[in-house]
C-alpha positions as CSV (number, residue, x, y, z in Angstrom):
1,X,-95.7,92.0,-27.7
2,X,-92.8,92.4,-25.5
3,X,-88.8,91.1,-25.8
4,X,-89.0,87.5,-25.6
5,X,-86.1,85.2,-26.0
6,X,-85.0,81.9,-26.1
7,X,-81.3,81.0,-24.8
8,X,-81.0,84.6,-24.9
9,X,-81.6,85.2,-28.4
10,X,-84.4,87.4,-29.3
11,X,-88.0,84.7,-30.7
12,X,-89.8,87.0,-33.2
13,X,-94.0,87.5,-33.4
14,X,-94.0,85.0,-36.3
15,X,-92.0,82.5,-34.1
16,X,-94.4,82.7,-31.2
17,X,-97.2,82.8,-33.4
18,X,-95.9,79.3,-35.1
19,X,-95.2,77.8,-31.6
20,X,-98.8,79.1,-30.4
21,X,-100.1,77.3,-33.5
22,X,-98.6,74.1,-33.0
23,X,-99.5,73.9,-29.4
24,X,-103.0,73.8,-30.7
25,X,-102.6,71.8,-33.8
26,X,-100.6,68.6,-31.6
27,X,-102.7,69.5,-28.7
28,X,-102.0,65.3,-27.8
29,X,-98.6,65.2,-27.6
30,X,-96.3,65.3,-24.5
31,X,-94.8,68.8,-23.8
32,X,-91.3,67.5,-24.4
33,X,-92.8,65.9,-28.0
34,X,-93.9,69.7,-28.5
35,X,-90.8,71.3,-27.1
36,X,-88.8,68.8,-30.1
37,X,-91.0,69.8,-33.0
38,X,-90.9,73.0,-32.1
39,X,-86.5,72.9,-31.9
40,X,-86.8,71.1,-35.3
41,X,-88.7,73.7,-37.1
42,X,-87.0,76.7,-35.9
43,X,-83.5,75.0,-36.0
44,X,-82.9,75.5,-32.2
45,X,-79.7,73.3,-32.3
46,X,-76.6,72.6,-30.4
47,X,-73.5,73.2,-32.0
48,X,-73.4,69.2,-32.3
49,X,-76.7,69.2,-33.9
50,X,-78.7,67.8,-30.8
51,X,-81.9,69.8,-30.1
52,X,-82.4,72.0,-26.9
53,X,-85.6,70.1,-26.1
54,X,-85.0,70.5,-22.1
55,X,-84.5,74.5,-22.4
56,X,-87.1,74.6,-25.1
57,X,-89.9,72.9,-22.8
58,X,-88.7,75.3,-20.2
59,X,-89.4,78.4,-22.7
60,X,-92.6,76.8,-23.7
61,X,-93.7,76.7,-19.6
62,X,-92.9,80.2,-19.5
63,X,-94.8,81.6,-21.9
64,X,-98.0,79.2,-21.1
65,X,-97.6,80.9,-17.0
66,X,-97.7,84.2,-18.8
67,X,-100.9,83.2,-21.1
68,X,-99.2,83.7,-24.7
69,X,-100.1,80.3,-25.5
70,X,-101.8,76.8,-23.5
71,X,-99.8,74.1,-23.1
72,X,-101.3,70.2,-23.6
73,X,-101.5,69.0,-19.3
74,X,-98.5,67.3,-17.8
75,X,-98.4,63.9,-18.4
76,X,-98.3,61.9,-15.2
77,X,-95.3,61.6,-13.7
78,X,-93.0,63.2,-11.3
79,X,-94.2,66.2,-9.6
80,X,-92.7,69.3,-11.1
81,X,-89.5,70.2,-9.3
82,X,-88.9,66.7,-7.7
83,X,-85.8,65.1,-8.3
84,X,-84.9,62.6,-10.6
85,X,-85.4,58.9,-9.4
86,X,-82.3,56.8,-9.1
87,X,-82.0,53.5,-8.2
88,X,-80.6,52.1,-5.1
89,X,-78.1,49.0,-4.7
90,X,-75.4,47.7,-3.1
91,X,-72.6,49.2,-5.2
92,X,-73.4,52.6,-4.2
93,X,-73.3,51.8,-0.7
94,X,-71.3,53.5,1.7
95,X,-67.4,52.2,1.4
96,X,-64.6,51.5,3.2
97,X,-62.5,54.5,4.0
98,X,-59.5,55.6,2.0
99,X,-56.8,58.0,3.1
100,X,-53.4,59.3,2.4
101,X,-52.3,60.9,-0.4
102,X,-52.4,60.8,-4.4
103,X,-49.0,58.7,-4.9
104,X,-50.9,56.1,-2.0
105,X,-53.6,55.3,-4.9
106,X,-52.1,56.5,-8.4
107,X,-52.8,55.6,-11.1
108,X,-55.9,57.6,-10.8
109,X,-57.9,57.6,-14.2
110,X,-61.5,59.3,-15.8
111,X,-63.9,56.6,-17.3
112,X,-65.8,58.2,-19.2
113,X,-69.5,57.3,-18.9
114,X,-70.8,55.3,-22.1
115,X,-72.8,52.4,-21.0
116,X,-75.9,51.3,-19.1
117,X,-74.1,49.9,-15.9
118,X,-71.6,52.8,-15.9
119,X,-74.0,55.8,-16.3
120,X,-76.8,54.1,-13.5
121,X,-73.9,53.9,-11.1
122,X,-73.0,57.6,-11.5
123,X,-77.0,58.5,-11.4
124,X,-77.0,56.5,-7.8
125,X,-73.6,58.1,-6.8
126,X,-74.0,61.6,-7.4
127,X,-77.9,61.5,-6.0
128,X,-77.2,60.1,-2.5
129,X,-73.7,61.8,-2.2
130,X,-73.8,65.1,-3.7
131,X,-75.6,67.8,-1.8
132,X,-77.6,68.7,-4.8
133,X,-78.4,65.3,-6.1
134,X,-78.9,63.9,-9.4
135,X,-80.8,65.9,-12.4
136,X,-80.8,66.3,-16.0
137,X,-78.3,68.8,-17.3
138,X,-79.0,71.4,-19.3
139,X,-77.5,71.2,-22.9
140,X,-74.7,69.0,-23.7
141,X,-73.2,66.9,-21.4
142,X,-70.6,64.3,-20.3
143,X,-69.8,62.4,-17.4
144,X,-66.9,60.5,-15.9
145,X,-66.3,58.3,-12.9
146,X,-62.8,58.4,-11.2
147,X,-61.1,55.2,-10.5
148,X,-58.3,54.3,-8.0
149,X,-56.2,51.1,-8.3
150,X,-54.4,51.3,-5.0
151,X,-55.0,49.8,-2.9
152,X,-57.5,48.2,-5.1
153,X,-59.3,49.2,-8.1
154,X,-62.4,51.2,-6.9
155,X,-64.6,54.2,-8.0
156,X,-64.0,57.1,-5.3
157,X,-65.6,60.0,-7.2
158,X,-67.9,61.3,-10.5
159,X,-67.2,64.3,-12.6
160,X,-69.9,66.1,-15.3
161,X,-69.2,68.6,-17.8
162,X,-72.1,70.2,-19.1
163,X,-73.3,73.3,-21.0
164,X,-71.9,76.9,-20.1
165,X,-74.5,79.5,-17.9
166,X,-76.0,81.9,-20.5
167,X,-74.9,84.7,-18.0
168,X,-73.0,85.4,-15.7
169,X,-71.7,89.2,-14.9
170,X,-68.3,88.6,-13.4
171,X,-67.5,86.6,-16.4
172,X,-68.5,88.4,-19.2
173,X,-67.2,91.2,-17.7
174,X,-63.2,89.3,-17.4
175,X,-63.4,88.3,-21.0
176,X,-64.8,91.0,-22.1
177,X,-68.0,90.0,-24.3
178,X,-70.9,92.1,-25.1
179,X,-73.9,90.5,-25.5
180,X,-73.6,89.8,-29.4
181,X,-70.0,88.4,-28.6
182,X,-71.4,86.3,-25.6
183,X,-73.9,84.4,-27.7
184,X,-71.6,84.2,-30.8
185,X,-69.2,82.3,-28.7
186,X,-71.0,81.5,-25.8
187,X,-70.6,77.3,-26.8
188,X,-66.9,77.3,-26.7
189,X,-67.2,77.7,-22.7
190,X,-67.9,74.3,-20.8
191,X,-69.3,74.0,-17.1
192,X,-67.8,71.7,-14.7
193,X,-71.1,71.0,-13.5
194,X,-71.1,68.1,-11.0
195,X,-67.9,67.2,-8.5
196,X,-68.0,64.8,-6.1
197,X,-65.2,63.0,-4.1
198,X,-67.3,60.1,-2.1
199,X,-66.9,60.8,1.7
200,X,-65.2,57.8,2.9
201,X,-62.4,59.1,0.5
202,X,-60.0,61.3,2.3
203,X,-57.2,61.5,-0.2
204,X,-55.3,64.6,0.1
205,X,-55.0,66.5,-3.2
206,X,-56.6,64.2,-5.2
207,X,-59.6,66.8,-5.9
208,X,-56.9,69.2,-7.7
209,X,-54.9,66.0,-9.2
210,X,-58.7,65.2,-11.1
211,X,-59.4,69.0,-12.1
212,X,-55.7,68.9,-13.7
213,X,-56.7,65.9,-15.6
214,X,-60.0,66.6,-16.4
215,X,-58.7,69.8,-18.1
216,X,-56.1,67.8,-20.5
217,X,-58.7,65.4,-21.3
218,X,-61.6,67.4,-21.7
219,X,-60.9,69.2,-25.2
220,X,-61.1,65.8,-27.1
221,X,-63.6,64.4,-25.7
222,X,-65.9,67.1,-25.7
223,X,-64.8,68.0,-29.5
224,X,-65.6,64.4,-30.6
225,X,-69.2,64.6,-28.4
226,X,-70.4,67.7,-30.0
227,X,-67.7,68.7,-32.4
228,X,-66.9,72.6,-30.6
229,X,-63.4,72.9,-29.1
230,X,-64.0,74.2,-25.9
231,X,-61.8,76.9,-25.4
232,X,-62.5,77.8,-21.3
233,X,-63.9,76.1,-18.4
234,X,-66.2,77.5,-16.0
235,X,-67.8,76.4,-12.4
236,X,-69.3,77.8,-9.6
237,X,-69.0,77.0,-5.8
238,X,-72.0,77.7,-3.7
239,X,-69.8,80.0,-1.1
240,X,-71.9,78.8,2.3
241,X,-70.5,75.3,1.7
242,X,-67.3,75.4,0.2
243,X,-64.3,77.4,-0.4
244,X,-63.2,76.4,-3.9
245,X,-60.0,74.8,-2.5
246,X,-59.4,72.4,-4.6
247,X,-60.3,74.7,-7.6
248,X,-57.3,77.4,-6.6
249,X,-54.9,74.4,-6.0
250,X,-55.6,73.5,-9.5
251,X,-54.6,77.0,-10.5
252,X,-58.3,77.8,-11.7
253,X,-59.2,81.7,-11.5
254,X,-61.5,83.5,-9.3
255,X,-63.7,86.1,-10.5
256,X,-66.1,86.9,-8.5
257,X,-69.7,86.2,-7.1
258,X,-72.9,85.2,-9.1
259,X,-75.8,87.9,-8.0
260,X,-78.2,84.5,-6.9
261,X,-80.1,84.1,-9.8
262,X,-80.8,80.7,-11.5
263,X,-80.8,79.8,-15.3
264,X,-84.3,80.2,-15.6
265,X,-84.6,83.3,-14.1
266,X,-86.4,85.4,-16.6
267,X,-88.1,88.2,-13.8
268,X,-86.0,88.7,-11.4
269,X,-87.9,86.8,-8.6
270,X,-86.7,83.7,-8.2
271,X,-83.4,83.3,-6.1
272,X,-80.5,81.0,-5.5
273,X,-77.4,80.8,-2.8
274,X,-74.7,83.0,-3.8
275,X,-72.2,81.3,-5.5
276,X,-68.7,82.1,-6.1
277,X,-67.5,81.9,-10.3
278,X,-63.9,80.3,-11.3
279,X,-63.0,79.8,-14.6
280,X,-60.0,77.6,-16.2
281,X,-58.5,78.7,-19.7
282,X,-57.9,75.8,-22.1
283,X,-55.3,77.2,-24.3
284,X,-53.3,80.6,-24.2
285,X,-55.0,82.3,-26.9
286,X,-58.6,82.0,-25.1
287,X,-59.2,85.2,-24.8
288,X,-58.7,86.1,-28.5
289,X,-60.7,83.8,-29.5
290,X,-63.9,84.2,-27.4
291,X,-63.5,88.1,-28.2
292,X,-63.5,87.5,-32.0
């Protein structure tokens, strides 16, 4: 049987022959109930302890279009590749416009999202304001709202960390991992996944001022989430739309371009816009201890 590998580490025979086994045995459960059962048995585990469900119904999808094993049909639902629903109401409406500069509407703080109201209000933001929209992240993941209290208190933006990319060239190659290095320490990286300044706010530098805060606060919060101390941050700037601005301003480091391949990109066919990779250290020894 060929290479196969799961968040590129290498699945054995016996592995796929347990996961083609329980595909038959619990042939009437959802494929995200198999992808779960399947995590639990083989210990495919965050650093935090959550399981890898989402990647592992991913892996699961791949090997069923490649006829090592049949997966139980889709529930109904969603089509594949459609975006998540969200909710529409008024406060997500389009707002009254802000400009000036930071000092105009300091303090500016990061809420982090932990309740219902908060974390529907982000979903609603980010889908009818960011150009990608809103949809699950992989891995770990937290989210923020920014806030404004002048001239009043209002939300003018959302922020999501979220599990690193399992490769990227122009990265590996700066720190200077090989691959057993990479996925040794691969967790300690963060992506700043999601970015979004709502268009009626015209604030000038307040996209840095928020990267330079989200970098202090991030290395708590994300060690009490999932207990790793993220050590670097990473992001990457689809180049046709943007020119990563506010990510130099914020003194974040350019390194290169991605080669248009997507996370689930295990053959080399499917493509995504070229997107340029910046990456933030969190602490001066970073490089010391991701090559370790």
């Amino acid at each position: 049987m060929a290479s196969i590998k799961f968040c590129g580490n290498p699945v054995t025979n016996k592995e796929v022959n347990l996961i083609r086994e329980l595909s038959e045995e619990f042939w009437g459960i959802s494929r995200t109930e198999l992808a779960s059962t399947v995590c639990e048995l083989l210990g495919w585990k965050r650093p935090g302890g959550g399981l890898k469900t989402v990647e592992c119904r991913q892996f699961l999808e791949g090997l069923a279009s490649h006829s090592i094993l049949i997966l139980p049909k889709p529930r109904q639902g969603k089509p594949k590749g459609a975006k998540t629903r969200t909710h529409r109401t008024s406060d997500g409406e389009y707002g009254v416009p802000l400009e000036g500069s930071v000092k105009d509407v300091k303090p500016v703080s990061l809420v982090r999202v932990e309740n219902t109201a908060d974390r529907e209000l982000w979903k609603e933001l980010v889908d009818r304001y960011h150009y990608l929209g809103f949809k699950v992240a992989f891995g770990g993941c937290l989210r923020y709202l920014i806030k404004v209290q002048q001239p009043v208190d209002q939300v003018v933006g959302c922020l999501q960390f979220s599990s690193p990319a399992w490769k990227v060239g122009a990265r590996d190659v700066w720190i200077g991992w090989d691959r057993s290095t990479r996925e040794k320490h691969l967790q300690k990286v963060v992506q700043n996944s999601r970015f979004l300044i709502l268009p009626w706010c015209k604030v000038r530098g307040l996209a840095s001022h928020i990267l330079g805060q989200a970098a202090r606060r991030i290395v708590g919060d994300w060690a009490s989430a999932f207990n790793v101390t993220a050590v670097m941050l990473e992001t990457f700037v689809e180049k046709e739309r943007f020119n990563g601005t506010c990510y130099r301003a914020a003194n974040w480091i350019y390194l290169g371009e991605t080669k248009g391949r997507g996370r689930m990109d295990r053959t080399h066919k499917m493509s995504e816009p070229v997107k340029s990779v910046w990456v933030y250290p969190l602490m001066r020894s970073f490089r010391d201890v991701l090559s370790t």
